[in-house]
N, C-alpha and C positions, 0 to 999 in steps of 0.2 A: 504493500500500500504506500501511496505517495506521502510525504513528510506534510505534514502542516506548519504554514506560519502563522504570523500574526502582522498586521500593519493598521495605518491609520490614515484617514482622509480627511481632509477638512471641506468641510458646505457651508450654506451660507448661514446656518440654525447651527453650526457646533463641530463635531467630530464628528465621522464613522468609524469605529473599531470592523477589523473583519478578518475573517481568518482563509488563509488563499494556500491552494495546494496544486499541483502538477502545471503544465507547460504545453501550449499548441493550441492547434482545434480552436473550433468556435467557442470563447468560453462561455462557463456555466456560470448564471447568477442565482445562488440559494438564499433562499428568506423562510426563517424558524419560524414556528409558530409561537405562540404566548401561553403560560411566563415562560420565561429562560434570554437563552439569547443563542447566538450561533453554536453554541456547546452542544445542543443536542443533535445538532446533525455531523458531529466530527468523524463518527466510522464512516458514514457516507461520504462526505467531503472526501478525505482519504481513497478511497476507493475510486470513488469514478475519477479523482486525479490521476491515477493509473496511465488517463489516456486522453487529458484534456485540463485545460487549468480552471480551476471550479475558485467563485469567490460566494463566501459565505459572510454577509454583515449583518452587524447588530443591528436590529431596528432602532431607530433617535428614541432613547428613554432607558433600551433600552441595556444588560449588559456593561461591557468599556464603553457603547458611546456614548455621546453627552446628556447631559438630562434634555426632558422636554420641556423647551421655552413658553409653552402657552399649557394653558388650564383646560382648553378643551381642541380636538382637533380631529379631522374626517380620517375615513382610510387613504382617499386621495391628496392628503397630508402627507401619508408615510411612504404614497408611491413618489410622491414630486421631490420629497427626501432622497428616496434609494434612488429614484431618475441621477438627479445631482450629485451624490457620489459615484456612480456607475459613468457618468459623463467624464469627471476628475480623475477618474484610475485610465482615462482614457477607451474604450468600449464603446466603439461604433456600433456593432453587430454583436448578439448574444443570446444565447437561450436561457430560458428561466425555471426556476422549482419554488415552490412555494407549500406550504402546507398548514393549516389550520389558519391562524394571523396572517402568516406569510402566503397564503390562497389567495387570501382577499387583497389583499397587497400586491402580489404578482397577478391578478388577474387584472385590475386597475391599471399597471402598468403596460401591461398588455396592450390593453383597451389602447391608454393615450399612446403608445411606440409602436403599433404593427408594423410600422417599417424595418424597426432596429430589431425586433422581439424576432428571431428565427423560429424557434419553437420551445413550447410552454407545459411543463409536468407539473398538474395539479394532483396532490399525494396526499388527499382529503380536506379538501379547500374549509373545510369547517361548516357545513349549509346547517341553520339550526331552525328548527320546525319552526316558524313563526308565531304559535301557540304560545311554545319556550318560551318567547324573548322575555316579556315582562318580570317570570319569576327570575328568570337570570340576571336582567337588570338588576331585581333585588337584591338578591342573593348570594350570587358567583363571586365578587370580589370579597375575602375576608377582614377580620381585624388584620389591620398593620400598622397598629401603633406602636410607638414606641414607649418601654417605660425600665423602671431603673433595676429591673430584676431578670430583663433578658428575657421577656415573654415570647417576645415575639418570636424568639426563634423557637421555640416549639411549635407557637403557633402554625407559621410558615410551614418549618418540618413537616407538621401534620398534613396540612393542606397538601404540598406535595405528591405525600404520599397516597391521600385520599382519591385523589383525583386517578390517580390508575385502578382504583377499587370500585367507585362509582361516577356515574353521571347521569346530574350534575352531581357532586360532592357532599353537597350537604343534605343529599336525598337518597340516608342510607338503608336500603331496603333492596330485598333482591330484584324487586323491578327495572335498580334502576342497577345493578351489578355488571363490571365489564368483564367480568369472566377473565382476567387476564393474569399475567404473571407479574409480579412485583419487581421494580428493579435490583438492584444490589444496597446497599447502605450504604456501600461510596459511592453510587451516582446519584441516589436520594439525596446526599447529604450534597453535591456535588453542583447538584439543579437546585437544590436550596437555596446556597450561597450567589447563584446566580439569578435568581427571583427577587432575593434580599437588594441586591442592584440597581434593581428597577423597581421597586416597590412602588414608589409616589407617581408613576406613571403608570400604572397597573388599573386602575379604577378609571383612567383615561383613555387607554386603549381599548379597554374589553369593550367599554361604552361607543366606541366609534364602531368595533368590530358589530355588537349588536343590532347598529343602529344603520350598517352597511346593507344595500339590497343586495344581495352577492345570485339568486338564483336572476334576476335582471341581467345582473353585469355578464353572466358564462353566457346567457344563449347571444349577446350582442362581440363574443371575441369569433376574433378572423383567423388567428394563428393556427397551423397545426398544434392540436396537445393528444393528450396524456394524461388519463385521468383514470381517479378509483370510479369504483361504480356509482359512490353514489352523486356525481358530479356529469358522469356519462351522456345521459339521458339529455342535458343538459346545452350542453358544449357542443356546436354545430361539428359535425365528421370527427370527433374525440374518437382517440382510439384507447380500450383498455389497457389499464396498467395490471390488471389481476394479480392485484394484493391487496390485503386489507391494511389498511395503517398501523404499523407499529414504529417507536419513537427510535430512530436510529441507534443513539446513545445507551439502550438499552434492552437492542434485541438482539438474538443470536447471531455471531458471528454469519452463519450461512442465511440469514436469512436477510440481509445486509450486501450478502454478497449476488443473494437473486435479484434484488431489488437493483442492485448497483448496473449488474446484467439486462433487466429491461430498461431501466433509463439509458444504457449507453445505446443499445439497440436502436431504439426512437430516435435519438439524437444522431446519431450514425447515418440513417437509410437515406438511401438516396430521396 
């Protein structure tokens, strides 16, 4: 697997941190979904650097890059952000990934670039039942306050961890059960530390994320993509990605390695 680095870019709202692996090829633009920051997709970065140089940034907020300068802000906010650094690292032409935060974010991007956007893997762009949004509104961001006994980071902890157990999180009951495996305690602890980061922007983004029409924005993009199922249906000549989402940073090595295998595929074909 190729080496990862790290660098920084400056825009015109602050920094972008971002972490950039392999050489050639049309490059890859990767955007994390939320919380975290580029950390959760480092086995993938890795990987399909193999064969192409893959850049992976923090969202503004969130991660190394700078905080975010306003109190409220759209998702075509964070696409005119990553435009702007994607401009600066120089990236005339580039293909994109995006998944959960990063869906809606590369798929906006999309939107305003089809020139520059080559082609687009949406690796479960986040669609949430429209029913959902309200209680999520409420709900989904937790305490992150801070106080002088070090609460929070249990709190946080928890939340982390919750969040691979159910959804939404705080709706624990088998209904609402992902059936899934937990990750290790050093990447729990790991995507903790990288939530804690971004905290005071968290209750900013999810709110933009919610308040995004994202099932609008997939049937109006142009670009070839690449999509999970449940995004498919959606996305004009989308071709499957046939896998279900699981968080890079935290799934099997081989399973990392299939995923790495149809992304490069797609991006490959003539």
């Amino acid at each position: 697997m190729a080496t990862i680095a790290r660098g920084f870019v400056d825009v015109s709202d602050g920094q972008i941190h971002f972490r950039h692996a392999g050489q050639g090829g049309v490059p890859l633009v990767m955007i994390h979904g939320e919380p975290a920051s580029s950390y959760v997709l480092t086995p993938l970065v890795a990987r399909l650097g193999d064969t192409r140089r893959v850049i992976a940034p923090d969202t503004l907020g969130t991660g190394d890059s700078s905080r975010l300068p306003w109190p409220r802000l759209e998702v075509t906010d964070l696409a005119r952000v990553a435009a702007e650094a994607i401009d600066r690292l120089g990236l005339k032409t580039f293909d994109l990934y995006g998944n959960y935060t990063g869906g809606h974010v590369a798929t906006e991007l999309a939107l305003a670039h089809p020139d520059r956007v080559r082609r687009l893997v949406l690796d479960d762009a986040g669609l949430i039942p429209e029913a959902d949004i309200p209680d999520l509104v409420a709900n989904y961001v937790p305490d992150i306050s801070i106080d002088s006994h070090g609460a929070q980071l249990n709190r946080l902890y928890d939340w982390v961890r919750d969040q691979y157990i159910y959804f939404p999180w705080y709706r624990r009951d088998r209904a609402h059960w992902r059936n899934m495996d937990l990750p290790s305690p050093e990447v729990l602890f790991a995507k903790t530390m990288e939530v804690l980061k971004g905290k005071d922007s968290m209750p900013i983004i999810f709110a933009a994320v919610f308040r995004h029409d994202l099932r609008s924005a997939l049937t109006r993009l142009k670009v070839p993509a690449l999509t999970t199922d449940e995004e498919l249906s959606l996305v004009p000549g989308a071709k499957p990605l046939g896998l279900k989402f699981r968080e890079a940073v935290s799934a099997p090595a081989d399973y990392v390695d299939d995923k790495a295998r149809r992304i490069a595929a797609f991006l490959d074909a003539p």
